[in-house]
N, C-alpha and C positions, 0 to 999 in steps of 0.2 A: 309803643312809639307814637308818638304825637303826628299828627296829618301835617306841619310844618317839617319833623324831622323827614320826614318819608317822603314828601315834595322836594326839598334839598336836595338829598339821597341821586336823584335823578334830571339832566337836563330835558325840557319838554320836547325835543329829537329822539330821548333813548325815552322817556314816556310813551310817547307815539311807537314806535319799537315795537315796546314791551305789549302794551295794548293789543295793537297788528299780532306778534306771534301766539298771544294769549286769546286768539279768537277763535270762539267756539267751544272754546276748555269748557266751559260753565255747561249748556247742555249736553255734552260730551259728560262731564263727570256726574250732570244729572239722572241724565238715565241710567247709568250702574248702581249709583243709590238706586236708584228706582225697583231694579232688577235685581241690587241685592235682598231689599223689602220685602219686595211680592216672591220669590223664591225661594224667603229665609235660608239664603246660602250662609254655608261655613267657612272656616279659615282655610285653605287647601294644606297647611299647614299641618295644623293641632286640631280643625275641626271644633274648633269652637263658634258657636254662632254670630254673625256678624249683626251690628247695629244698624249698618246704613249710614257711614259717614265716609266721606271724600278720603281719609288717612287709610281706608280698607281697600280703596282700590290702586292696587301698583301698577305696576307698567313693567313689563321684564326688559326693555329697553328703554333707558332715560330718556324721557319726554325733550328736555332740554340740550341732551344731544341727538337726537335722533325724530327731526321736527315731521320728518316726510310721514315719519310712522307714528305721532305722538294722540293722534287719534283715531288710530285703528284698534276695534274690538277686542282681534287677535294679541294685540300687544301688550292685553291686559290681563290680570289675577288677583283674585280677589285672596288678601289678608289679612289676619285680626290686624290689629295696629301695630303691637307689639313684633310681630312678623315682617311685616310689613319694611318698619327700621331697621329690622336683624339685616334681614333683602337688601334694604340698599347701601346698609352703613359698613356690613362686616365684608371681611378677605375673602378672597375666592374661595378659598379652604374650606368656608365656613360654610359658604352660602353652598359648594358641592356638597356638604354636607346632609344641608336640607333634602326632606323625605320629596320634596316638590321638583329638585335637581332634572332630573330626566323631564317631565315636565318643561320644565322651561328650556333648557337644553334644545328641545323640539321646537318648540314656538321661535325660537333665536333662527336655525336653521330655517323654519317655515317664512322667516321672517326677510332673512340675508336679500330674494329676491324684489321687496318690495323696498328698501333702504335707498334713500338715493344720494347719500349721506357717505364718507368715508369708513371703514370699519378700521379700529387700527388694531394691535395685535392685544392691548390689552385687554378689548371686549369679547375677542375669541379666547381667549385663553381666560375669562370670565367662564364663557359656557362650551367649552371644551373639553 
């Protein structure tokens, strides 16, 4: 996308926004690279060793809905990439499926008290 199409895209009110709620992301996402690196953590997944790229660190609660918590530690797990997508793309089914389930299951619960966000029943019935 061309830096004309992508200015369009937005008036410089939701620009401004976007910027605002996007502050901090950057060393926020820097330091888990960081920490995946120096770690050489795995995928919690499949255990396959991770890179070190921004696509390997998930959020078990959507960043984009859930702003209060979008830069808390806890709110985070580390994914190959490919996990990572499965996490946030597929059905509930799928994602209880996952060997990491209970896991984040826990971290959802750990998490309920620090939201200051609405929960509605489909993110419980996500990790329930």
């Amino acid at each position: 996308m061309s830096i004309f199409a992508y200015m369009s895209k937005y008036t410089k009110k939701s620009l401004e926004k976007r910027k605002k709620d996007r502050e901090g992301y950057k060393e926020f996402f820097e330091g888990h690279i960081l920490i995946i690196k120096k770690s050489n953590a795995k995928c919690l997944e499949c255990g396959s060793r991770l890179k070190g790229s921004v696509r390997e660190i998930a959020h078990v609660l959507p960043k984009s809905q859930f702003k209060s918590i979008s830069k808390l530690d806890e709110n985070i797990i580390y994914l190959c990439e490919e996990h990572h997508n499965y996490f946030d793309n597929r059905s509930n089914e799928d994602v209880k499926s996952m060997d990491i389930f209970n896991k984040v299951a826990k971290v959802f619960q750990s998490l309920l008290q620090k939201i200051t966000e609405e929960v509605n029943y489909k993110t419980y019935d996500r990790y329930e």
